[in-house]
One Martini backbone bead per residue (centre of mass of N, CA, C, O) as a GRO file, in nm:
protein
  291
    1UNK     BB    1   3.376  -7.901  12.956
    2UNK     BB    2   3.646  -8.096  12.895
    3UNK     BB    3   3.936  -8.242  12.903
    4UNK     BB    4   4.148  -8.448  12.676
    5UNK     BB    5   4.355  -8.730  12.528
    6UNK     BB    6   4.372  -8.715  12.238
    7UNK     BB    7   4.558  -8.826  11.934
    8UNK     BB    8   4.394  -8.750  11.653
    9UNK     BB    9   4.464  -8.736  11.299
   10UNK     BB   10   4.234  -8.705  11.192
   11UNK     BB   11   4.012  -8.445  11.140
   12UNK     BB   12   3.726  -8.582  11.090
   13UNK     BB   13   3.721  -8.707  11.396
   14UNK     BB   14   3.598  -8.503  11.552
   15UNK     BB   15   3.262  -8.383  11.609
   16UNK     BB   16   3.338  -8.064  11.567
   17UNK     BB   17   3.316  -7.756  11.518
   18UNK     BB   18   3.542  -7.466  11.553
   19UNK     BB   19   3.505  -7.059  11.476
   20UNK     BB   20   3.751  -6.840  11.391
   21UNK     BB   21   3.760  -6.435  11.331
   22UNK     BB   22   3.644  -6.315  11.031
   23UNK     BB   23   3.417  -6.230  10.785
   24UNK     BB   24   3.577  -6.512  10.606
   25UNK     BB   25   3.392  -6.687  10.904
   26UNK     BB   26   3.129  -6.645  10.882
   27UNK     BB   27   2.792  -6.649  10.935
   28UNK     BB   28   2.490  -6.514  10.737
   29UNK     BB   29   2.216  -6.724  10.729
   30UNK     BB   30   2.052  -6.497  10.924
   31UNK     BB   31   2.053  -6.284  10.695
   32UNK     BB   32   1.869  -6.028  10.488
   33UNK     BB   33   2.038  -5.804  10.461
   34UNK     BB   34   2.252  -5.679  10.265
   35UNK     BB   35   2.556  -5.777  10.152
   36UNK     BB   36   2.613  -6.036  10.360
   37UNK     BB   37   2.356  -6.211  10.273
   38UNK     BB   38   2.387  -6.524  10.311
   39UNK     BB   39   2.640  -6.569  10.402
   40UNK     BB   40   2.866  -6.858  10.410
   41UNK     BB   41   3.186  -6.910  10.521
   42UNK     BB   42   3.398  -7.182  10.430
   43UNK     BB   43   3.393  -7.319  10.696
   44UNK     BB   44   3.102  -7.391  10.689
   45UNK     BB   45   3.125  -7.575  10.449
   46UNK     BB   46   3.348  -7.758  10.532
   47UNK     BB   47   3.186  -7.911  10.757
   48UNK     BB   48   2.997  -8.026  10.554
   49UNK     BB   49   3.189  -8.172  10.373
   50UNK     BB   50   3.255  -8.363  10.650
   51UNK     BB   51   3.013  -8.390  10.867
   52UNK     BB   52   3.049  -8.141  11.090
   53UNK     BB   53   2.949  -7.984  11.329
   54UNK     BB   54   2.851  -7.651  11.454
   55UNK     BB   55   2.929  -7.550  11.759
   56UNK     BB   56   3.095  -7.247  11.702
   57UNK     BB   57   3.083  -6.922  11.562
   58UNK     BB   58   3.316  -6.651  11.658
   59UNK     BB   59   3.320  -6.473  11.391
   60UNK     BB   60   3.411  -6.121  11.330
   61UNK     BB   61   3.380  -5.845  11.162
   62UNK     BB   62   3.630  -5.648  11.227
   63UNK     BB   63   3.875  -5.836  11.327
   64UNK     BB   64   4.150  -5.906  11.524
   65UNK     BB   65   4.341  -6.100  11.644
   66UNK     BB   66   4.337  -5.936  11.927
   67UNK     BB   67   4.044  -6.044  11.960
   68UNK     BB   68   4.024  -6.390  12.010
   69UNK     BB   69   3.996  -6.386  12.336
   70UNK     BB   70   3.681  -6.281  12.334
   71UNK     BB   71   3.591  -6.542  12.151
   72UNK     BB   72   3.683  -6.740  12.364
   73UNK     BB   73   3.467  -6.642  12.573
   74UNK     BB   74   3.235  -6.718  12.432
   75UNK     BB   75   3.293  -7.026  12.396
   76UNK     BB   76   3.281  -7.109  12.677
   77UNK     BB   77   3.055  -7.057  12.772
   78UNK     BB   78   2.887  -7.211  12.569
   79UNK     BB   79   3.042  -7.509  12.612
   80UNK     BB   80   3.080  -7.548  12.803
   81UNK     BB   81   2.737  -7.648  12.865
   82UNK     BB   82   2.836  -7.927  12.720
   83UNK     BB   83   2.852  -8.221  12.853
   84UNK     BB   84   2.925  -8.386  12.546
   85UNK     BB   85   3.178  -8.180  12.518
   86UNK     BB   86   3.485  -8.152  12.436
   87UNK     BB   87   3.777  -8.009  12.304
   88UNK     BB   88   3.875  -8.278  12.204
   89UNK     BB   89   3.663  -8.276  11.960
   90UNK     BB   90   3.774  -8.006  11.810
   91UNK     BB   91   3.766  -7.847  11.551
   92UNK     BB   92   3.981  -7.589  11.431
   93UNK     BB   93   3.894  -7.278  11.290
   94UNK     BB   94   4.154  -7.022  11.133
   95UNK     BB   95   4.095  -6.637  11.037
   96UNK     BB   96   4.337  -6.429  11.070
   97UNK     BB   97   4.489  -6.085  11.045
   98UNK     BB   98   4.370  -5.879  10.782
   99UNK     BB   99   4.280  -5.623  10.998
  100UNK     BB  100   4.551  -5.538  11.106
  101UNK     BB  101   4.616  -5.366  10.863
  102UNK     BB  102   4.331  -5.192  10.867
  103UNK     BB  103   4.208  -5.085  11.123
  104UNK     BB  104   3.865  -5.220  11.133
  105UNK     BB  105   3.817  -5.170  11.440
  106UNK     BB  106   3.845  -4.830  11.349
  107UNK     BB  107   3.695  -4.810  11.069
  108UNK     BB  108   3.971  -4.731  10.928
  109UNK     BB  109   4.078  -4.508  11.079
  110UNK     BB  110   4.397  -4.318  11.099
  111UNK     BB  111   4.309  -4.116  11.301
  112UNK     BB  112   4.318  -4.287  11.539
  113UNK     BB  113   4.414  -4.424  11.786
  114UNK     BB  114   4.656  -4.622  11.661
  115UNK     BB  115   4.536  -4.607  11.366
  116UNK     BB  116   4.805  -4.592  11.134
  117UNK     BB  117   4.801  -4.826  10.906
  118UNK     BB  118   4.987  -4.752  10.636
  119UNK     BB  119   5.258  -4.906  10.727
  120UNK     BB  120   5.110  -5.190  10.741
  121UNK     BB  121   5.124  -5.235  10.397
  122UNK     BB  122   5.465  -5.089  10.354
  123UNK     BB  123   5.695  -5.062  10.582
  124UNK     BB  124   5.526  -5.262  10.828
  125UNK     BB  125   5.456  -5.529  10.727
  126UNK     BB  126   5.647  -5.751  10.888
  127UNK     BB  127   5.571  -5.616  11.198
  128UNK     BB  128   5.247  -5.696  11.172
  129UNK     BB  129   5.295  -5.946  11.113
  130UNK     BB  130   5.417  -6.050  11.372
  131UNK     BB  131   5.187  -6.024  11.518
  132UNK     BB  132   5.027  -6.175  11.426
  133UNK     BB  133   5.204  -6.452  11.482
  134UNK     BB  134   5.164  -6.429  11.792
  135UNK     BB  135   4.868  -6.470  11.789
  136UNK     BB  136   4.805  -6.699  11.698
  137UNK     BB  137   5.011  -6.872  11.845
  138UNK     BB  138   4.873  -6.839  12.128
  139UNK     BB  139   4.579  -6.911  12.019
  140UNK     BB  140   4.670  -7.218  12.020
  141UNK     BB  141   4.794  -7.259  12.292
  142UNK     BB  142   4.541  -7.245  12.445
  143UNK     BB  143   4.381  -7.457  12.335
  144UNK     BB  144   4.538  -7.681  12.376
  145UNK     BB  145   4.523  -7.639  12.674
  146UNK     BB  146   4.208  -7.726  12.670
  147UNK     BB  147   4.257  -7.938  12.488
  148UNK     BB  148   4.295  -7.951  12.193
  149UNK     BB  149   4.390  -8.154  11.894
  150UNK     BB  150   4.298  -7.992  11.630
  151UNK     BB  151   4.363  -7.804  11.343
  152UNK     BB  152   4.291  -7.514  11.078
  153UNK     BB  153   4.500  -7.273  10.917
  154UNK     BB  154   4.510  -6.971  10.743
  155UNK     BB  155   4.538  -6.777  10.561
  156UNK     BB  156   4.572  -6.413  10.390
  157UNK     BB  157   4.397  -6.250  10.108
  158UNK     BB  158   4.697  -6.204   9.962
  159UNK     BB  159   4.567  -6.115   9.633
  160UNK     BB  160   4.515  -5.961   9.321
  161UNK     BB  161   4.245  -6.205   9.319
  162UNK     BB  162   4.111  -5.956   9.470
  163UNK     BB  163   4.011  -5.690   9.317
  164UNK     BB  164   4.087  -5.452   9.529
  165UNK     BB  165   4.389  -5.607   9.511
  166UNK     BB  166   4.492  -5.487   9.218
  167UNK     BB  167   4.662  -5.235   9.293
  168UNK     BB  168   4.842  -5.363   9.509
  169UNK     BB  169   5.084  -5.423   9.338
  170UNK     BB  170   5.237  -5.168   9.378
  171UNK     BB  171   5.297  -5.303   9.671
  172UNK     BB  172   5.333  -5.594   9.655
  173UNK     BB  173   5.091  -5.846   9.736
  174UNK     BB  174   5.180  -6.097   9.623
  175UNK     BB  175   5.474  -6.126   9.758
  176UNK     BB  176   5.357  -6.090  10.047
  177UNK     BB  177   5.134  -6.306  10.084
  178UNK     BB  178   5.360  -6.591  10.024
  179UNK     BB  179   5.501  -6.450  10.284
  180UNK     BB  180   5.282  -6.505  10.470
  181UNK     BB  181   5.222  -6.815  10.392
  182UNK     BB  182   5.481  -6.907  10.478
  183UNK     BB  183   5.480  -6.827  10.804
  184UNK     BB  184   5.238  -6.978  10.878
  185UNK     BB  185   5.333  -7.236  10.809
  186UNK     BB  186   5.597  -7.210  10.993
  187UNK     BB  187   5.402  -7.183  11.236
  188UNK     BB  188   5.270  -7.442  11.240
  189UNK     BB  189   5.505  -7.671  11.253
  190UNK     BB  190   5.596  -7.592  11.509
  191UNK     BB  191   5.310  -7.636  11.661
  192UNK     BB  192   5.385  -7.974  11.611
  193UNK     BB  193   5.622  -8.012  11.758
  194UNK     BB  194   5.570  -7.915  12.014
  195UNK     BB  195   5.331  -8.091  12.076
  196UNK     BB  196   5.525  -8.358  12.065
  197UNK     BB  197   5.739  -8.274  12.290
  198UNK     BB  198   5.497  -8.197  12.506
  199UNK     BB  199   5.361  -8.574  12.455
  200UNK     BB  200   5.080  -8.406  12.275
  201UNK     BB  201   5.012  -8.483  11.982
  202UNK     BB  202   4.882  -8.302  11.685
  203UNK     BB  203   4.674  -8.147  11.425
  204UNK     BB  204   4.807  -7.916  11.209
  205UNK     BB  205   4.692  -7.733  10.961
  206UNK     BB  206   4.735  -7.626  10.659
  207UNK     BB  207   4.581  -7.336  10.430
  208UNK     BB  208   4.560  -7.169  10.089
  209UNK     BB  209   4.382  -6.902  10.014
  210UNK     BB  210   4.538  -6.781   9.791
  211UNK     BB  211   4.568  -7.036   9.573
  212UNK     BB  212   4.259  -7.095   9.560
  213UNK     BB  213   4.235  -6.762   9.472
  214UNK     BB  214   4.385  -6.823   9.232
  215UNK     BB  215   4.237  -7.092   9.081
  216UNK     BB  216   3.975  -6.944   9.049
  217UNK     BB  217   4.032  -6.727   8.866
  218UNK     BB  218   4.168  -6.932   8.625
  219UNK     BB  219   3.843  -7.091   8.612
  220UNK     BB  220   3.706  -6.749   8.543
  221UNK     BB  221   3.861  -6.582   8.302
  222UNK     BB  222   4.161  -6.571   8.435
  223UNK     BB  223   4.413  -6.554   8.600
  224UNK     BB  224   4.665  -6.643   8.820
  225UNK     BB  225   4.668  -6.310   8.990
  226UNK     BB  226   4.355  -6.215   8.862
  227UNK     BB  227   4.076  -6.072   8.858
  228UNK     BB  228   3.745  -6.204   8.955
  229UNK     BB  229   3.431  -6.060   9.012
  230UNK     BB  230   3.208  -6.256   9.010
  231UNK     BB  231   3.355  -6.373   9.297
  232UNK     BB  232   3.200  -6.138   9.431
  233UNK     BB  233   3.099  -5.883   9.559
  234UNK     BB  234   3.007  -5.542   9.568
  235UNK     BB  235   3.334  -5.516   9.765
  236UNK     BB  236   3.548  -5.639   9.624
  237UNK     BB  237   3.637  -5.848   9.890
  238UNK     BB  238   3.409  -6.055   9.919
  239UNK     BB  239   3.297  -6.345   9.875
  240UNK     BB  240   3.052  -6.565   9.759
  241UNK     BB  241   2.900  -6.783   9.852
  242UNK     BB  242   3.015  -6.987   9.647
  243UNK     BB  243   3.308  -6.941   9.666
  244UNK     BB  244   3.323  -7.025   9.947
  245UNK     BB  245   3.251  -7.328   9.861
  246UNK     BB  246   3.480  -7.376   9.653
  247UNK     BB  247   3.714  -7.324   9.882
  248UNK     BB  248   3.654  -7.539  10.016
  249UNK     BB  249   3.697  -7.749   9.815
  250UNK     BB  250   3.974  -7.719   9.793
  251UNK     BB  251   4.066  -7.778  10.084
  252UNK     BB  252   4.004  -8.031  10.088
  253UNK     BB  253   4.165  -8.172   9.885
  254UNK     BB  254   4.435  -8.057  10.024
  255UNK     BB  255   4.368  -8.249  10.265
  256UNK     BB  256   4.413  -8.496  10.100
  257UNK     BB  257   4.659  -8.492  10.028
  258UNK     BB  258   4.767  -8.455  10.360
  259UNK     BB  259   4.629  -8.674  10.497
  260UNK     BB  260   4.370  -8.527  10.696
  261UNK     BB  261   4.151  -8.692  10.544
  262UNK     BB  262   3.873  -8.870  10.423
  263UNK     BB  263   3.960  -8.973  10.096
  264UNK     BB  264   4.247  -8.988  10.074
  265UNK     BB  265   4.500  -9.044   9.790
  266UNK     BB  266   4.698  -9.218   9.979
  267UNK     BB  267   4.776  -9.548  10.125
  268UNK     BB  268   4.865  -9.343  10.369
  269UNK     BB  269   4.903  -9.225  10.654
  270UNK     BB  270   4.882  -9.036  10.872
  271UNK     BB  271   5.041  -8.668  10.828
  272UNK     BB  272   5.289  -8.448  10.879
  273UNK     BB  273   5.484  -8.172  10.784
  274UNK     BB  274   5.756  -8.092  10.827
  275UNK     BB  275   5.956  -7.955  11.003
  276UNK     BB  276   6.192  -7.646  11.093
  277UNK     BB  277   6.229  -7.719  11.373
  278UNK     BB  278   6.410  -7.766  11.614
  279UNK     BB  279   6.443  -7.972  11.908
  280UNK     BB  280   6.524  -7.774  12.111
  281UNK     BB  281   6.305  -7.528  12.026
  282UNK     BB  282   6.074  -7.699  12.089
  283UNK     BB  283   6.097  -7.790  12.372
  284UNK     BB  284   6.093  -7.496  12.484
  285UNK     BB  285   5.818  -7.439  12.379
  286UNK     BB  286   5.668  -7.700  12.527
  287UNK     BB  287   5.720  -7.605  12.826
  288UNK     BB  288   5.543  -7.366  12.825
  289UNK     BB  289   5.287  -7.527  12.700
  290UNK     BB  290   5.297  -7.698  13.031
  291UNK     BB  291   5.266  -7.441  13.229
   0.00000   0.00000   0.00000
């Protein structure tokens, strides 16, 4: 598997899907028994929905995103091996960040070495976004240097109507969400100026998880921003099976607003979110990402 030089604007020209992250992004639909049986995570579907096969799902459950570096060996493994796929073949989708708050690595235990959660969720909630987004950010740019480019970036299922985090209210979880999902997409946007200024323009989107499980709540007999069980597990915070579909065509329809999917309802250009990024700190992180 080698790098090639696509410039294609539309995710769907695609060629394969590659899905890195953690539990709501796995595919469990070869697991028999258990919470988790039978469910295959939104990325899975959304896959299925635009007609792209999944050449490598490397998401895994209770992961925090220092460890997508790990996923990225697993799947370079798998891939290189494959002389008919280049990386630039492959639309990445990325779900990652969540377990970083609740210390899931290890088990959830506050009381493990460094692994004190209890502020990441309260007075170091920023602190540990911040975390987050440069984890996320360095593997975009190590994928591009692979060769990548497309990509599709989810915030966090940070917000009330996720039933088990609806107590989380008092803790402002849905303010935190909206902050947490305002700062990924222009996370994304700047990560999208700089690959254009690095000479080799990507197409990076945002999808808002937080939005799509507000309005599925909404038309569930809940209001958005309150929880509604039926649309969860037993463990009142991974989506069903059905959900994870829903979730898919939510996500699809944005795609398809922001004109970066086939059957975009305006005649208009595949184009990409105006940037926030100044073009002298683009240029100067271009630089970086191409040496």
């Amino acid at each position: 598997m080698a790098a090639s030089d696509s410039k294609t604007q539309l995710l769907s020209e695609a060629k394969a899907v590659a899905i890195f992250g953690d539990s709501w992004a796995e595919d469990n639909s070869h697991v028999s028994s258990g919470v988790f049986a039978g469910v295959q995570g939104w990325p899975v579907h959304l896959a299925k929905a635009i007609n792209l096969p999944v050449a490598g799902n490397f998401a895994k459950g209770q992961s925090a995103s220092s460890s997508l570096l790990a996923q990225l060996e697993a799947a370079e493994t798998q891939l290189n091996n494959d002389p008919d796929l280049q990386w630039s073949d492959l639309l990445i989708v990325l779900h990652s960040g969540g377990n970083d708050f609740i210390g899931a690595e290890r088990n959830y235990n506050p009381f493990a070495k460094d692994n004190f959660w209890l502020p990441h969720c309260l007075w170091g909630f920023r602190k540990k976004a911040e975390e987050v987004f440069l984890n996320l950010r360095n593997f975009l740019e190590i994928l591009y240097k692979l060769g990548c480019r497309k990509f599709l970036v989810s915030d966090l299922p940070f917000t009330s109507a996720v039933p088990v985090l609806s107590i989380a209210r008092l803790a402002r979880v849905d303010k935190r969400g909206r902050w947490l999902s305002r700062r990924i997409r222009e996370m994304v946007e700047d990560f999208n100026a700089c690959c254009a200024a690095a000479g080799e323009p990507c197409t990076a989107a945002f999808i808002s998880e937080v939005e799509a499980l507000n309005d599925l709540a909404a038309t569930s007999g809940g209001c958005a921003g309150s929880a509604s069980v039926s649309l969860f597990l037993v463990d009142a915070f991974h989506p069903s099976h059905e959900t994870h579909r829903r979730l898919a065509e939510k996500h699809v329809e944005d795609l398809q607003e922001q004109c970066l999917l086939e059957g975009r309802k305006s005649g208009s250009p595949a184009s990409l979110p105006s940037t926030t990024a100044s073009s002298s700190d683009a240029a100067e992180r271009a630089e970086k990402m191409t040496n």
